[in-house]
N, C-alpha and C positions, 0 to 999 in steps of 0.2 A: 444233804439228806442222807440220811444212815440206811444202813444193810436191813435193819430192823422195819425201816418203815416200809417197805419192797417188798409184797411177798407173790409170791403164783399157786395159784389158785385153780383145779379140774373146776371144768362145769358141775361137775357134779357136787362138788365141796361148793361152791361159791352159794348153793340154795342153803346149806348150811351154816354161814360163817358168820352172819349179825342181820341185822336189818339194814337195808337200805333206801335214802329217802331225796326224792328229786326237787331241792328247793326253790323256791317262789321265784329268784332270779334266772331260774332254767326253762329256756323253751319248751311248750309242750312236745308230744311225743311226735316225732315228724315224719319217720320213714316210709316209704310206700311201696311199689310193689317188687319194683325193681331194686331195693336195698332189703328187703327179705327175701327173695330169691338167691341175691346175689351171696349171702350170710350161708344161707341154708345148701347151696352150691356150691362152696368154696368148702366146707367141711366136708361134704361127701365125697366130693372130686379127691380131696387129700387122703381121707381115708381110706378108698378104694385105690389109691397108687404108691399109696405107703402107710399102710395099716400097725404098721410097730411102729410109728413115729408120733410124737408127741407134734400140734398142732398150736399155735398161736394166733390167737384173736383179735387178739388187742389191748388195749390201757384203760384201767377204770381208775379214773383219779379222784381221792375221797378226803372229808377231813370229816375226822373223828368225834364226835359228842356225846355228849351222856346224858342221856333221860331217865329217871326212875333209877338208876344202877347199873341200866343197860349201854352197852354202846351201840350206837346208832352212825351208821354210816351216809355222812352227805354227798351225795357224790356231784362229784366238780366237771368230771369230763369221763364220756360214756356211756350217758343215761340211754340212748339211743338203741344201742347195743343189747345194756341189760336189760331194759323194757322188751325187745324182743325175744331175747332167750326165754324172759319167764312167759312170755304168750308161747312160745315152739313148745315147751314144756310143757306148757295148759294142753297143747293140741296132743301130742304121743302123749300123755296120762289120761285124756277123755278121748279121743277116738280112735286110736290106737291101744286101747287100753287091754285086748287081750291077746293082741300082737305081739305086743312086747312083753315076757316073760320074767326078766329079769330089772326089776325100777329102782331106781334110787328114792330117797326119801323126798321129791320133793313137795315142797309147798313154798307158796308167794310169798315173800323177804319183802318185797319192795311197793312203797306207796309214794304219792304228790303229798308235798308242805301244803299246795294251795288250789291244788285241782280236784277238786270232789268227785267228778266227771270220770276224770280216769283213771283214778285210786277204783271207785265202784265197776268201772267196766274188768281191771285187772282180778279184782277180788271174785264177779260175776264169771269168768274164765274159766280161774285159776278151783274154783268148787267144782271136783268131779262127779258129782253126786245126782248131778241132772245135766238135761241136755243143754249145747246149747243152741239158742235162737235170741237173732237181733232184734225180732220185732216180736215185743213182749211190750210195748209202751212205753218201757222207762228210755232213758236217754244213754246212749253212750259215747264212746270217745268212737268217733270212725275211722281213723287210721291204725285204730288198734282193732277193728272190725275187721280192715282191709287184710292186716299182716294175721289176722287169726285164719282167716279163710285164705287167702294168698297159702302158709305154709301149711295146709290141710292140703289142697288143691295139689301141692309140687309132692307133699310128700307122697300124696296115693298114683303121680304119677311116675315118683322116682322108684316107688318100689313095685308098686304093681301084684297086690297081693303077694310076694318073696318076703315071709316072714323073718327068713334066717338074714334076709339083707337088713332089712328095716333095724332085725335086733342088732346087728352089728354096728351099723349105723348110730344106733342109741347108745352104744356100747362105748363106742368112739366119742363121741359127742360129751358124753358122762364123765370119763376116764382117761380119756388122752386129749385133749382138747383144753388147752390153759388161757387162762387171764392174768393179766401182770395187775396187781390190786396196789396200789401206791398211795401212799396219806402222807399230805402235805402238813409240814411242822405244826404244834398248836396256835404259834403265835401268829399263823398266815394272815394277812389281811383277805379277804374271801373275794368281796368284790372287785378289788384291785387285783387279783389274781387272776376272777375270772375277765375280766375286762381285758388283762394281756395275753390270756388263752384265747380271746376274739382277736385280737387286732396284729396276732406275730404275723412276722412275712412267713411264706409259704417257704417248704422246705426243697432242696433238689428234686425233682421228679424223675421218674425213672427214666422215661424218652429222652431224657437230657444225659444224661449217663450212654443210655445205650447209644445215642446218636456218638458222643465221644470215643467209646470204644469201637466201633467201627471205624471211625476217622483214625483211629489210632494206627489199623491196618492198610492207610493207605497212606503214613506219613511218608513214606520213601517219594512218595510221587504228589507235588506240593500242586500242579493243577487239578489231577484228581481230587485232591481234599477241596480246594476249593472249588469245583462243582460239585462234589456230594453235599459242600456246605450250601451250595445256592439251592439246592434240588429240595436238601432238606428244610429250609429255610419258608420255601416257597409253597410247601404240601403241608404244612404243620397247621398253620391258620385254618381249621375246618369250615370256617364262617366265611371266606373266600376264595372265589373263580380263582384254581390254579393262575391263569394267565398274570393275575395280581401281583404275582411273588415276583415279577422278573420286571426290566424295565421297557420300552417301549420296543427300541432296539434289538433286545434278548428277545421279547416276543415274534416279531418279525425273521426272526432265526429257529426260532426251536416248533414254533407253530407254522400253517399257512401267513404267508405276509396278507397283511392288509385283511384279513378275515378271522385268524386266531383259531379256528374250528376245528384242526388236525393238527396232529403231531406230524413234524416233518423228518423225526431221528426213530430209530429203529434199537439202537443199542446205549450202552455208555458210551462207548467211545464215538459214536456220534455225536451225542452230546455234546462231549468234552469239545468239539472239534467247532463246535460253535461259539465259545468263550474265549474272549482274547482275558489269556491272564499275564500280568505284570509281573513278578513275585515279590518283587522289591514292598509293592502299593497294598498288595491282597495279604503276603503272608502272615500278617501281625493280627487282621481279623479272624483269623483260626484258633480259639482254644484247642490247646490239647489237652489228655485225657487229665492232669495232674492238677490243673489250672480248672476241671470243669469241676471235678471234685471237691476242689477246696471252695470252691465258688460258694461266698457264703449270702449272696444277694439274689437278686428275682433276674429270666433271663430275657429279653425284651426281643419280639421279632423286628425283624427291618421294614420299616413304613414308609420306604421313601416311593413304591410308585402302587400306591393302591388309589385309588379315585372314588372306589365306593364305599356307601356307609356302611358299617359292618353290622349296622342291627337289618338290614333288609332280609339276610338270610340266616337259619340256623340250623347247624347239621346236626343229623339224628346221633353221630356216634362223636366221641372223641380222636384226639391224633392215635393215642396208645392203642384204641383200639384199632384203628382206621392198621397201624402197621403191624400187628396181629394176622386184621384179615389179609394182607400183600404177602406178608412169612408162609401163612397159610397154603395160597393158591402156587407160590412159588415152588414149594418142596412138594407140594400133593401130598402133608402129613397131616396127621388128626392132630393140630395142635389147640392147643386151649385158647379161646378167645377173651379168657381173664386178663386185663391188662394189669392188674395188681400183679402177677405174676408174670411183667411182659419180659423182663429177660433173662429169667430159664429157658425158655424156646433157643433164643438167638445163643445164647451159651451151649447147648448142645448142639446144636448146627454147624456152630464153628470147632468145638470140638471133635467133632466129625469127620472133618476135611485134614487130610494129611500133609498137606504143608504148606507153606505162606501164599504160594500164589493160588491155590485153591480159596482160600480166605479172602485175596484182594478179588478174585473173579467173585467169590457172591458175592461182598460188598456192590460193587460195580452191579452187578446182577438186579440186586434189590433195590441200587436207587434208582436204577432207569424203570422196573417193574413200581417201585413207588410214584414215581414222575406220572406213567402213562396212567398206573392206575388211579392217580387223582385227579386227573384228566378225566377219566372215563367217568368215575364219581360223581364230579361236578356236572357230568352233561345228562347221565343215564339213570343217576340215584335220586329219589323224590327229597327233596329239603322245605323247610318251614320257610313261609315268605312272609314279612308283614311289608304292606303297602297300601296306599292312601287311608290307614287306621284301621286295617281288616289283614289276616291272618288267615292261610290256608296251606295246603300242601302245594309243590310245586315242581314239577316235571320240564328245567330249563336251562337253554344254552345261551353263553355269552353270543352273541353278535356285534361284528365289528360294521358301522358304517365310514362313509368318506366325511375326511375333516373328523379324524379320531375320537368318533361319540362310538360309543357305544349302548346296545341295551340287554335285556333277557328274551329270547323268545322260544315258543316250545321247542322241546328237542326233538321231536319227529312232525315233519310236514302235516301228516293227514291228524287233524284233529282228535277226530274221534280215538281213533289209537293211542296216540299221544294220551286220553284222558283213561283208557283203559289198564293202561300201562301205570299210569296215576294211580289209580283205584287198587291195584292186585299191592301196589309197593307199598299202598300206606297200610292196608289191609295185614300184610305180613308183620310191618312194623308197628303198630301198633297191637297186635295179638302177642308181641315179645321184647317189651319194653327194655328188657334186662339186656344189659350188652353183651354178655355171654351167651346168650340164648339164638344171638342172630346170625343165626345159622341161614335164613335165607338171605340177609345180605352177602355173607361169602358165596353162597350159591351163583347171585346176582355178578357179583362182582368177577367170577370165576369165568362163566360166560362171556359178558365184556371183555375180560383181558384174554382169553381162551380161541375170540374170533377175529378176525382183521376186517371185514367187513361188519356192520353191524346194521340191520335194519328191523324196523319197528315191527313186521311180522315175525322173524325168531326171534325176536329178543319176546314179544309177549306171546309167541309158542310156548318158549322156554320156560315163563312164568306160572300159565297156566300148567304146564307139565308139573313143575315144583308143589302147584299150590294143590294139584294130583294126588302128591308123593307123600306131603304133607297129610292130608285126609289118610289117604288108605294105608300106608307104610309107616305111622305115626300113633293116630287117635282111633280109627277103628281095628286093626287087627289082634285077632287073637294071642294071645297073651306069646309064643314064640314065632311069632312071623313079623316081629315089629322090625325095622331096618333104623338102623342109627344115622344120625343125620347125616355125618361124615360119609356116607355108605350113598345114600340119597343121591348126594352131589357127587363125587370123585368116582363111583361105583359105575352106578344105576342109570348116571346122567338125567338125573328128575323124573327119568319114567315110573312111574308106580307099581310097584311089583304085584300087589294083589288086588290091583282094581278088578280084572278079570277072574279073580278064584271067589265063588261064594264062601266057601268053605275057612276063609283066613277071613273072612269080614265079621265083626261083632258090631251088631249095630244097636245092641243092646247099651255099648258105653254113652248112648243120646240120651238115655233115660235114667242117668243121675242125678238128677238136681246139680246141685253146685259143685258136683265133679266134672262135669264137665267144661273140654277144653275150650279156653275164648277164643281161638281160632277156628272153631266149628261155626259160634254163631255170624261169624265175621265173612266168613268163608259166605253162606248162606247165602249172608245181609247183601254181599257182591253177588249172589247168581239173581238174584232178587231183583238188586239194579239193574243188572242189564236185561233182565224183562222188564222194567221201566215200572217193577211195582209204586205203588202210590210215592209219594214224597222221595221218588229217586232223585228231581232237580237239586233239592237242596242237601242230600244229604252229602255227608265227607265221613270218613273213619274218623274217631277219636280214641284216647285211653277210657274205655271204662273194664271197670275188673270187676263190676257185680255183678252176678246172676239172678233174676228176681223170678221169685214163684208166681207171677201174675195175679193166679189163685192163690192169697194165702197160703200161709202155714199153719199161723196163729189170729186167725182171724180174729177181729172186736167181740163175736159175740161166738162163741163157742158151739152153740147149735150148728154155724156156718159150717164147722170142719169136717174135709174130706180125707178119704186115705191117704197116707204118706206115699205108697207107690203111683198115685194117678196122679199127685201133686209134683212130682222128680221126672215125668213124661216131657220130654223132650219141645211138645207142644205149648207147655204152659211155662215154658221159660225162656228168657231174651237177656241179654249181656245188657246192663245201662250204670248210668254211674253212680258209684256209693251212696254219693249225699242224695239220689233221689230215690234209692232202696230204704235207706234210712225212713226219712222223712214217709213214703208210703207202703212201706211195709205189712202192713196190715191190715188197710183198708182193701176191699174187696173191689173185682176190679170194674164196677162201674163208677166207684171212685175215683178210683184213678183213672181210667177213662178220663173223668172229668175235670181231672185236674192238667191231663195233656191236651185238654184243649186249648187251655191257655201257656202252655209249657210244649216246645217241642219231642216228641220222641223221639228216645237217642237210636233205635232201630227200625229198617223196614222190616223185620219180620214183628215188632213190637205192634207197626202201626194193621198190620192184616190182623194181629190178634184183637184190637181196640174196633176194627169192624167187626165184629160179630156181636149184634145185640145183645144175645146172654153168654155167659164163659160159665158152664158146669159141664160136667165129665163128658159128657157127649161131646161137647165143641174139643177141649183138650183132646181126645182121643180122636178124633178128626182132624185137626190142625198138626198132631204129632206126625199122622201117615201121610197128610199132605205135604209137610216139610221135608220130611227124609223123603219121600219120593222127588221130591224136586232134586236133591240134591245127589243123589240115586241116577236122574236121567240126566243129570249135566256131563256135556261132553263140550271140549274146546273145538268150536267149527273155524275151520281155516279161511 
């Protein structure tokens, strides 16, 4: 492939460059909420810590055609990508639109060979000319619904009415901010191309690399390598009980015997002191750093002593992240929990340290803080369980019985706790799907490793403090009293800085419609439950990221409509999931009322609003000051 077919491309030029069109053999558009956050935060974050550098995005691979005279760009890999940029763009040119002072020309380049759906939702966007709203009757694509409202939502909270950021931001985005635009030869066969863009093997990952360069620094000392290798080995499967990683023997060593429940080492070299190594037998299982690199295959963990099935459990975060948060707690630095960037962090760290054995001491540092910390994980961090064909969250520790069975049972004795502690975790995690965002898991996890004792009352102190810190230090305070997350956790120790000052509380942020934060209604939906409002048995947190006006917007019959400011009240909105926004959008809400009888509501504060015989301005304005005062008089009682 030539020089010529390769070019880069500013965001800003790419709205300019031809048309581009997502054909019939490409999946519709998929990404959800957590893959536009994650886009939309990975440029800011770049631009705010190196603003004169040109940024890279990614690969848009296209083959070229001609229609009319015109060329027309197919594009082969990327559409994901570009389909979002031109929604971000729809959103900074219509609602940001007198914010930003200085625009580029854009307009929508790109449509579906075969989706009519969301070529018309793109086109419905991308017209700034009117407002927009979902529920107007026609049909749209919902995940381009999702990431329209998703990047509206992050942007008014990353800027926070600070015009001059916002424009910088657009500035950067426009202008420094590239795509590698590449068109594959004419003669390509397309389906067999893309056929091998589905089925390549998977390329080096970066945890594989960094895992090697560490190991690098402890090649002088060949048992240490190979415990950092069992350590590492044994923590990377996120879908299983640490204890998994080792074998029956090693268990009985590194944990209580005959029980598994504690860690019995305190350091690395404790650890180490536990493994009988050979060198003769173990040292050829070691890649080193040269051999990891060239490694042109997939790298397969060790399966020889896992016993259970790996779909029972599913962990919220991945490894790269999971050894982010460990870098994290370890240095007590504001490191980024982007795992696409996992090793810049460890490359300054180690740059850091002045000479070799400083090096080997973190090394050794980080894997026994990685060991304990995924110990702790497994016991005290909520994960997905399916079992007997049903699916929920789950708050559980390995147990060892006699005659080497084992099973899961809660992590903390007194039940009720145990399920409290459930509720706040799933609550958090599901208010911040995005892996960079889980800032209360480092919190969580910081705690855990931060105490040698751990019991189920400060551990859900702790929580409730967080979920404090979170409200008033976060989403209500006045626009310079906000504290940053880092600040929350390492600072402040969860305690909430302006719970007690009226004066730093805006409680005005309740009463924006779809601006507001899903961890407010969430937050809520939990003080809700444990006053045991209606339908608290069955209820569990889930992801939903819609906000719905209960009352219309755009009601069926236009006589209906009320003002836009009593419709944004705090009162007349509940968090539930897209496709049931979609779908009832706009029937008024003894409608839908009636549609949730047969259909459960995704909130309790959803279901108090469906008791109230009628929903007009009086109810809203009553249910709004009954909400915030609930949330107002919530204090953690001990």
């Amino acid at each position: 492939m030539s020089d010529k077919n390769i070019n880069t491309i500013t965001i800003g030029d790419l709205f300019n460059s031809g048309t581009y069109v997502i054909p019939i053999y490409q999946r519709n558009y998929a990404w959800e909420e957590a893959e536009v956050k994650q886009l939309i935060q990975d440029v800011s974050d770049f631009a705010e810590a190196h603003p004169e550098k040109n940024y890279f995005i990614g690969t848009l691979v296209v083959y070229e055609r001609y229609e009319a005279g015109k060329t027309i760009y197919e594009t082969i890999d990327g559409q994901q990508r570009l389909t979002t940029l031109n929604i971000l763009y729809a959103v900074l040119h219509r609602d940001f639109a007198t914010e930003i002072t200085s625009k580029i020309a854009y307009q929508l380049n790109l449509k579906f060979d075969a989706r009519k759906i969301s070529t018309h939702t793109l086109e419905y966007v991308s017209t700034i000319d009117h407002p927009v709203s979902f529920d107007t009757g026609e049909e749209y694509n919902s995940n381009m619904q999702d990431a329209y409202e998703v990047a509206k939502k992050l942007l008014n909270t990353l800027f926070k009415g600070n015009n001059a950021k916002l424009q910088d931001f657009y500035s950067y985005l426009s202008k420094k901010v590239n795509i590698l635009r590449v068109s594959v030869p004419k003669d390509t066969d397309l389906n067999h191309y893309f056929e091998i863009m589905n089925t390549r093997g998977e390329q080096l990952e970066k945890h594989e690399i960094l895992k090697a360069k560490l190991m690098q620094l402890l090649s002088n000392d060949k048992k240490a390598s190979f415990v950092f290798n069992k350590v590492w080995e044994a923590c990377s499967d996120m879908e299983r009980y640490l204890q998994y990683g080792f074998s029956t023997a090693e268990r009985d060593k590194i944990f209580t015997a005959k029980s598994w429940n504690a860690l019995t080492v305190n350091s690395f070299d404790e650890l180490s002191d536990k493994f009988e190594f050979k060198n003769e037998s173990n040292e050829s299982t070691i890649l080193n750093l040269l051999e990891i690199v060239s490694h042109q295959g997939n790298f397969e963990h060790n399966t020889d002593h896992k016993e259970d099935a790996p779909e029972r459990f599913t962990s919220i975060i991945n490894f790269p992240n999971f050894l982010l948060h460990i870098l994290r707690i370890q240095t007590k630095q504001d490191i980024s929990l982007d795992d696409k960037r996992l090793l810049e962090p460890f490359d300054e760290q180690l740059k850091s340290l002045h000479n070799d054995q400083d090096k080997v001491n973190f090394v050794k540092h980080f894997s026994f803080n990685l060991l304990k910390g995924k110990f702790l994980f497994d016991r005290f961090i909520i994960k997905r369980e399916f079992l007997k064909e049903k699916d929920g969250w789950s708050l559980k520790s390995l147990k060892w019985y006699e005659g080497n069975k084992v099973s899961y049972v809660n992590s903390f004795n007194d039940e009720e706790i145990n399920r409290r502690i459930l509720m706040l975790l799933s609550m958090f995690h599901v208010s911040a799907p995005t892996l960079i965002y889980k800032h209360w898991l480092n919190a969580s996890l910081f705690f855990l490793l931060d105490n040698e004792q751990i019991t189920a009352e400060k551990y859900l102190e702790w929580l409730e403090n967080l979920a404090q810190a979170y409200l008033y230090d976060r989403y209500l305070p006045v626009e310079d009293k906000e504290e940053e997350f880092y600040d929350i956790i390492y600072k402040n120790s969860a305690i909430a800085q302006n719970k007690s000052i009226l004066e730093n509380q805006n409680w005005k942020n309740l009463n924006t419609g779809t601006s507001v934060e899903n961890f407010v209604f969430n937050y809520l939906d939990y003080i809700l439950w444990l006053e045991k409002s209606e339908g608290h048995n069955e209820f569990e947190f889930s992801f939903r990221s819609s906000v719905e006006h209960y009352y219309p917007q755009n009601p069926i019959s236009s006589a209906d409509k009320i003002d836009q400011s009593t419709l944004d009240k705090f009162g007349n909105l509940c968090l539930i999931s897209r496709s049931k926004n979609s779908t009832l959008g706009r029937y008024m809400p003894q409608a839908k009322k009636d549609h949730y009888v047969r259909v459960k509501p995704d909130s309790l504060k959803q279901r108090l609003m469906m008791k109230e015989p009628e929903w007009e301005k009086e109810q809203i304005e009553s249910h709004t000051k009954s909400m915030i005062q609930k949330i107002k008089d919530y204090n953690y009682a001990k």
